[in-house]
Every structure is written in C-alpha cells, then in structure tokens.
N, C-alpha and C positions, 0 to 999 in steps of 0.2 A: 290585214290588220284591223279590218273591221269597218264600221262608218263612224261620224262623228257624236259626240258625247248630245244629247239633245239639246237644243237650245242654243248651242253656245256660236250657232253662225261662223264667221272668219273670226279667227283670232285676234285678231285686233281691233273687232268691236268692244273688246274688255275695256276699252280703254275710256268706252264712254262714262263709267263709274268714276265718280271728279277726287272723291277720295284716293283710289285706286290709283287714277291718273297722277294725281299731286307726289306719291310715292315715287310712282314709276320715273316720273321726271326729274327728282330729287335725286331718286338713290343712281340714277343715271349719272348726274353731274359728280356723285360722289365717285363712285367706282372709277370714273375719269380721274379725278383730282388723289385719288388711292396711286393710279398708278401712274402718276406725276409722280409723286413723292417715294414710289419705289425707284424712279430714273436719276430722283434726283439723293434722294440716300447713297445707291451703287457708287455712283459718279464723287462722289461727296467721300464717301469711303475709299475709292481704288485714288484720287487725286492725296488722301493723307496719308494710305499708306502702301498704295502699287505692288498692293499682295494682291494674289485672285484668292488666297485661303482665305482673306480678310473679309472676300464679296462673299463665298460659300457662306463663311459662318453665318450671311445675316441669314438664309434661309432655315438653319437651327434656331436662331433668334425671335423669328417669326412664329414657326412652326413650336417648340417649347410652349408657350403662354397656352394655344389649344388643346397641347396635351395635358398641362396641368388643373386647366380651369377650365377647360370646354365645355364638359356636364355641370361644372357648376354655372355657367354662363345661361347655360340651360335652364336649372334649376330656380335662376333670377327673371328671367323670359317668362316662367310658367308659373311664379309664384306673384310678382307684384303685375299692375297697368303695364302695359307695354307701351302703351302710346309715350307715359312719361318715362320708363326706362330708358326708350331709344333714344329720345331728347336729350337726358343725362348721359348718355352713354356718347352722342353726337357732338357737344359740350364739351367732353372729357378730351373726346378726338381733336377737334376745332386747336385745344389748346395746346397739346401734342404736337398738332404743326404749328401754330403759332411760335411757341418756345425754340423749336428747330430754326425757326423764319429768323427770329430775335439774336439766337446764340449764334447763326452762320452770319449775317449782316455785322455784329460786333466784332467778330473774328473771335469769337471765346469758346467756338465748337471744338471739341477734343471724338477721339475715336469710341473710348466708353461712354459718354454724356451718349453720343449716338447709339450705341446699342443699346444703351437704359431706355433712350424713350422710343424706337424702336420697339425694344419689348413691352415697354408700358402701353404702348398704342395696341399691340397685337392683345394685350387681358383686356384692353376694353373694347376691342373689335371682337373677343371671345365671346362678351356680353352683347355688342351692337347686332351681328350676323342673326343668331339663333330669334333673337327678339325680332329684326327686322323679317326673316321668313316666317313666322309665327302669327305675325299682326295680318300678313295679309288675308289669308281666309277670312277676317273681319269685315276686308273690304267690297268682296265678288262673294258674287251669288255660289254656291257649291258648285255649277253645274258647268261653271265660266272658270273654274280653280286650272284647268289646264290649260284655259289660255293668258289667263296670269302669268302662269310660271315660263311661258313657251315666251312672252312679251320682257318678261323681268330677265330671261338670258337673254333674248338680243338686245335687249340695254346693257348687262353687262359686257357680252363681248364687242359690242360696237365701241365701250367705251377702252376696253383691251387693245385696240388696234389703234384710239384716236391720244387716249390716256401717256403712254409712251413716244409717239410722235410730239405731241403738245409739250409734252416735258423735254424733250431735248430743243424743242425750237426756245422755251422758256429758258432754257438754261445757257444755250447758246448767245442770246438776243439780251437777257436783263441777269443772269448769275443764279445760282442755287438758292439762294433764299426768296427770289421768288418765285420758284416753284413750289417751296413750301407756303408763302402765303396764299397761290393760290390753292394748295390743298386743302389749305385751312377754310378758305373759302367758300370753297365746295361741302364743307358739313355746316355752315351755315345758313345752306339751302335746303340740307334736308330739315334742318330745325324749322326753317320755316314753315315747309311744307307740313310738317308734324302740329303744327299751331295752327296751321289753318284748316286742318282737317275737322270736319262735323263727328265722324263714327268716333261713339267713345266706347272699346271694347270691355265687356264685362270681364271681371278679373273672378276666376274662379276661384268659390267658396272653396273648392274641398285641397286647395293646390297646399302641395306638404311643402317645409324647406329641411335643408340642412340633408347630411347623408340618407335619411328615409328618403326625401325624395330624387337624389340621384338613384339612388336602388330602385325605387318603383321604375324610372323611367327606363334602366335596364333591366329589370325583370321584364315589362312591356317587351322590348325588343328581343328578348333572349326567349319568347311566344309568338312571335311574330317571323313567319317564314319569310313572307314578304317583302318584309321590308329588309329583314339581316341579307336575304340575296340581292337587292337592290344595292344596298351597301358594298355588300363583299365583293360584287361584278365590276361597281365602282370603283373601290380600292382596287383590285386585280388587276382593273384596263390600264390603271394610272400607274401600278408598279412595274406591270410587263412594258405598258407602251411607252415609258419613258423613254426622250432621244435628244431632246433639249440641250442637255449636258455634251451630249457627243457633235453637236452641228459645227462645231471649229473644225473638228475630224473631217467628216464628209465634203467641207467647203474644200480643205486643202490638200487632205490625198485621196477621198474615195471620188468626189467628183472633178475635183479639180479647178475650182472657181475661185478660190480667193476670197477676200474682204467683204466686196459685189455680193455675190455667190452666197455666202453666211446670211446677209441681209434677207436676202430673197428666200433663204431656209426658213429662217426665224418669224418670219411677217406670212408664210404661207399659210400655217396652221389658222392661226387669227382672221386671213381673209376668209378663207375656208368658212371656219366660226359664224363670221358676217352673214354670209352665205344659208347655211343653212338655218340661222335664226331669223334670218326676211322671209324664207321660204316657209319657217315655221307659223311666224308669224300672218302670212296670208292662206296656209292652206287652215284644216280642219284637224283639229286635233282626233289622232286616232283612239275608238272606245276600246280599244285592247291596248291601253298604253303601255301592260308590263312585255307584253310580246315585240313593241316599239323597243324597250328598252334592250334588249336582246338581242335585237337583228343591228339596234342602231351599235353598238359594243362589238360585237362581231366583224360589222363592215370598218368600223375603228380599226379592229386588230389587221384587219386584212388591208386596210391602207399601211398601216406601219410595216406588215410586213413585206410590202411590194416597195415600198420605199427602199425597208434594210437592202434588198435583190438588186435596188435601182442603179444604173449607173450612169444613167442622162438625166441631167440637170430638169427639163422639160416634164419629164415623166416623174423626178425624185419632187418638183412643185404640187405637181397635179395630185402625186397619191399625199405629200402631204394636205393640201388643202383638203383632200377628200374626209382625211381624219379629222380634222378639224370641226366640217359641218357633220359629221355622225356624231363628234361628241357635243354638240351644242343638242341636238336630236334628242342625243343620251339622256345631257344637260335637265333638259324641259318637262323631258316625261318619265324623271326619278326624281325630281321635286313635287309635280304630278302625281303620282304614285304615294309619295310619303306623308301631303299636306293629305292626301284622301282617303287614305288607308289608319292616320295617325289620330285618336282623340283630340278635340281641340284643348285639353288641359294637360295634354303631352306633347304637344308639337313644340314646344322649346327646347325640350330637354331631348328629341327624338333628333330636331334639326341641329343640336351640338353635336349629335354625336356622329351623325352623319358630316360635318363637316369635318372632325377629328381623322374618320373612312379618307375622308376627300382631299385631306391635306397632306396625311400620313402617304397616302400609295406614292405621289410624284417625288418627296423628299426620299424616301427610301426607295424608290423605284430610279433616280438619279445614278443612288451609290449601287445599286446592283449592276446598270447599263454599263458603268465604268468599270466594276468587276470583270464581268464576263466578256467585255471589250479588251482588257488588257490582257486576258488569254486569248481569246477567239478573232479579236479582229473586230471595230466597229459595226460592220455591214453585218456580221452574224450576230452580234449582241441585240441588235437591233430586230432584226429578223425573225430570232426566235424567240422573244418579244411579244413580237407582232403574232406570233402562231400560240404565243402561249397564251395571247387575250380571245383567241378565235373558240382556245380548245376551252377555256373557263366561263366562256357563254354558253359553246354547249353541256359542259358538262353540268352550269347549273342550270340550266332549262332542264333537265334530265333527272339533277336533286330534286328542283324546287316547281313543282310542276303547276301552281297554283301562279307564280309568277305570267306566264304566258298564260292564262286562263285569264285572269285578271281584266275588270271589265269598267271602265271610267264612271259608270252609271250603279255600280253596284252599293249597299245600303252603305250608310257613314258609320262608323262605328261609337257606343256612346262612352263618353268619357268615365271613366272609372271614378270612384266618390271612396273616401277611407271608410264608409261606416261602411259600405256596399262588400268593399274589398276584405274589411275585418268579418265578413258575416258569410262569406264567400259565394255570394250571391251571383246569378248568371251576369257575365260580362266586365267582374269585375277583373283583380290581375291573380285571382287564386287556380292552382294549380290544374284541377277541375275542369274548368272554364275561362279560358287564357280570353284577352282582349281579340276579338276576332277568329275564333275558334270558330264560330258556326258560318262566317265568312269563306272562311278557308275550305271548311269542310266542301260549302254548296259552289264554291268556285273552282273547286279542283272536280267536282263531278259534273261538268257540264261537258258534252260531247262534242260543243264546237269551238 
C-alpha cells in the first residue's frame, strides 16, 4: 500500500498544530456528549412508551433532517465563514439539549416535544457535521490532512465506546436530565474552542447559494470517479454489513448467550473501532490511501461474514471487533481521500453528501438484514452480507480503477470559480473538462 505521504511523520504529531488540537479536543468531548444524549433519548422514550417501534422510529427521525437538508447543510458550509457557522450552529445544539434538560427536570416532556427536537437538533447537526469537516483542511498542512482525519476517527470512536457508557452511568446515578445537561455541555466546548482559535478561514469569493449551488456541488461528484466510488463502497459496506438490528437474535438462539452475551455483541465492534484508530493513529498513513480504502471494506466484509458462519461466542467477538477496526481504517482514509481529492470551495457540500452515502447504508441496510433474516435465518442474512461487501470492493476496484491508483501526494485540485466555470475553462465543472479529469487521467496510467 505504499509508504507514507512525505512529511507527515506519526500520525499524531498532527496534533502539534494548536488550532487543530483545540478542534480535535472539542469535537472529542462533543461526540461523547452526542452519544450521551442518544442513551438518554432511547431510555427517555422506551420508559414513556415501552414500544421498540417507538425506539426504531427515532433512527427515521434522525436520519430524515440529512436527507432533506444535507446538501443544503453543505451549501451553508461552503457559502458563509465557517468558523462562525459552526459556533451558530454549536449554539443552536447547546440549546436543543438544554430545552430537553429543562422540559424532562419539569416533568413537561411528552413523546412529540421529543421527536421535534430530536429532529431539530439532527437539521442543525446537518449544518454543524459538513462545516465541522470542511474547516479542517484550514487547520494542517495538506500534507498532514491524513493524519487529521486518521486522529479525528479515533476521537470519534473512542468517544462511541466511552459516550454510551457515561450516559447510562449518568442516568442511572443523577436521572435523564442530566444527561442532557451534560450534552449540552459538551457543545459549549466546542464554542469555546472555536473562539480561541487564531486561523480565520477565508470564505470563498466565488461560493454560489441556493439550488445553483447544490447543483454544482453534484455535478462536481457526478465527474468525479473517485470520490462516487469512495461513497458508493461506503454506503454498500454499510447496507450489506448491517447486523446491529439482529444481535438480540444471535445473543439468544444462534449463540446462546443471553442478556451478558448481547452486551459483549454490541460493545465488540466499538472496542474493535478503538483499536484500530490507536493503531492508526501511531502508524504512517498509507500514500495509496484509495487502495487502503478497498482492502480496509473488504476485510470489513469478511469479518461480517465469518461472524454470520460463527457459532462460538469467542470467535463471533473476535471477527466482530475485527470489523470494527477495518472500518475505522476505512473511516480515516475516505475522509482522507475526499478532503484531498475535493476543492476547498466544495468540500462542504461534497462532505453533506457523503454523510447522506454514510447515514443512508446503515438505516436501510438495518431493514434489509431483518428482510432477508425472516426468510433465511439470521446467521445467513448476515453472512451474505458479509460476501456481498467483499464482492462490492472488488467489483469497484475493477469499475473504478483510478481509486486504488490513487496516491496521497498527488496534485490538489483548484477550486472551480463561476466566471471560469461559465467560460468553460480547464478545471472548471464544464463538461469538457470535469474537476479532476487530468487527475484521473494521470492516476489511472500509472503502472504501480
């Protein structure tokens, strides 16, 4: 997979950049304090009304606000400041839990109140997300961007595994509302940190709003090989490898574990995650990072599928966790990929739509798992899955052949301008001459 990108040393020297650091430490706390408030919503909800359709629905709840305002979340990202977007947008959050914190302490919380802000928090986490991965290339060098992003997933999944613990110890120890205070908390830090930051990013002159510029930023992508296979592999692994939904099954008749048993399903993948984001984190990020992205989706699918086969509890951990740190792998170097492949006056509206890819596979890849489970049987639903994400890596290394050519050091591409793009000048989004076209070209004819 190559050597490491020049310059960039161990991954975790990124971290000497104090801008950088300030983020990373912030959006740390946040994603913790996110999935506090996911422990304490579920709990919050199955205690009012001891439906499981009641818990399902919040993940349409969530997922909705992305699909309707995702690119346009984008389109806010790449059009105004971001540094003061995500502050506003941090703000917005803050009060979202606060309100939760407020209306459950009074006892005045009802089940709609909770889905409203619920989904009001997901339209402005549709704006927060895109801007928050956008800002960073402002903060590291170009040459350090992989190990940003290899550092920003093991803060998020460290905080996946510590966020859910904390929230039930929170809820158990002091009640549900303060677990919402202290989610609310938690974006009080990123604001700070966003106010103490020195970098003030330039806000690009030629950035369009309003439907022109969602169109540009999919035209962009609908030219772009690269990056739609980066995406589509993404959704794919996420839709096949879903299994999450079925781990009650496996606890209680494929492996036979029980209650115990379930825990130790559900917390594997996440240790896993840990795992391979520390090891990300200390090794060198590979300069073939799209060929990373490929083996890492593949070894995913082939954990999942030895999992669905498994029928020792020992071996069904192990091939879970193994999926876990492949997708954290995946995680680092398809963020990777996308901040260095993407113009910096399109990376908001590229990083919406890739998280729309990233939300979409697991919520519909859920309701397929349980399809093809209630004909075939969990362990095969599962299984062929796992074979269906093995056989969709190769098949697009096979499409997309510039993907694995793909080379971390290769040129940045320049952001497209509308007088450039009206004149249809090289590089701009006109048909001719797509954004990265002579990219593509020289990266798919290279021999190694």
């Amino acid at each position: 997979m190559g050597g490491a990108v020049a310059g960039s040393g161990r991954v975790y020297q990124v971290l000497r950049h104090g801008d950088y650091r300030l983020l990373w430490a912030a959006d740390g706390i946040s994603s913790a304090g996110s999935q506090i408030q996911r422990v304490a919503v579920a709990w919050q909800v199955y205690q009012l009304t001891g439906d499981p359709f009641q818990l399902g629905l919040l993940g349409l709840v969530r997922f909705a606000p992305i699909l309707l305002f995702g690119i346009a979340g984008g389109v806010v990202a790449d059009r105004y400041d971001r540094r003061r977007t995500l502050i506003a947008s941090q703000v917005a959050l803050l009060l979202t839990s606060a309100a939760l914190a407020a209306m459950t302490a009074a006892g005045s919380v009802n089940l709609p109140l909770v889905y409203a802000i619920v989904f009001l928090s997901a339209t402005f986490g549709a704006v927060a997300n895109p801007t928050r991965q956008a800002l960073v290339p402002a903060l590291v060098p170009r040459a350090e961007m992989a190990g940003a992003m290899a550092m920003s997933t093991l803060s998020f999944q460290v905080a996946g595994v510590a966020g859910p613990a904390l929230g039930g110890i929170l809820i158990g120890q002091f009640g549900v509302a303060a677990a919402y205070a202290v989610d609310a908390a938690s974006f009080a830090a990123v604001v700070a940190a966003l106010l103490a930051m020195r970098t003030r990013p330039p806000v690009s002159p030629q950035a369009r709003g309003g439907i022109e510029a969602a169109v540009e930023g999919l035209r962009f992508l609908r030219r772009s090989p690269i990056l739609l296979g980066v995406m589509g592999i993404d959704f794919a692994a996420t839709f096949f490898g879903a299994s999450t939904v079925l781990m009650p099954i496996f606890a209680e008749d494929v492996l036979g574990v029980g209650p115990t048993g379930l825990g130790l399903l559900l917390a594997a993948p996440a240790i896993g995650a840990v795992g391979g984001g520390v090891a990300m984190s200390w090794l060198r990020i590979p300069e073939r990072a799209g060929a990373g992205v490929l083996a890492a989706v593949a070894a995913y699918g082939a954990c999942i599928l030895g999992f669905g086969l498994s029928r020792d509890l020992a071996l069904s951990l192990a091939f879970l966790a193994g999926s876990g740190a492949a997708d954290a792998v995946s995680m680092a170097l398809r963020h990777t990929v996308r901040n260095l492949v993407t113009p910096d006056a399109l990376r908001g509206r590229v990083a919406a739509a890739h998280s729309t890819f990233a939300m979409g596979g697991p919520q519909l890849g859920e309701f397929e798992a349980g399809a093809v489970a209630a004909v075939a049987g969990a362990g095969a639903s599962v299984a062929i899955g796992g074979l269906a994400t093995v056989l969709t890596s190769a098949l697009v290394a096979w499409r997309v052949p510039s993907i694995a050519a793909y080379r971390t050091h290769d040129v940045e591409l320049a952001a497209p301008t509308p007088a450039a793009a009206a004149s249809g000048a090289p590089g701009t989004l006109d048909e001719a001459s797509p954004p990265g076209a002579s990219l593509h070209r020289r990266v798919e004819g290279r021999a190694d």
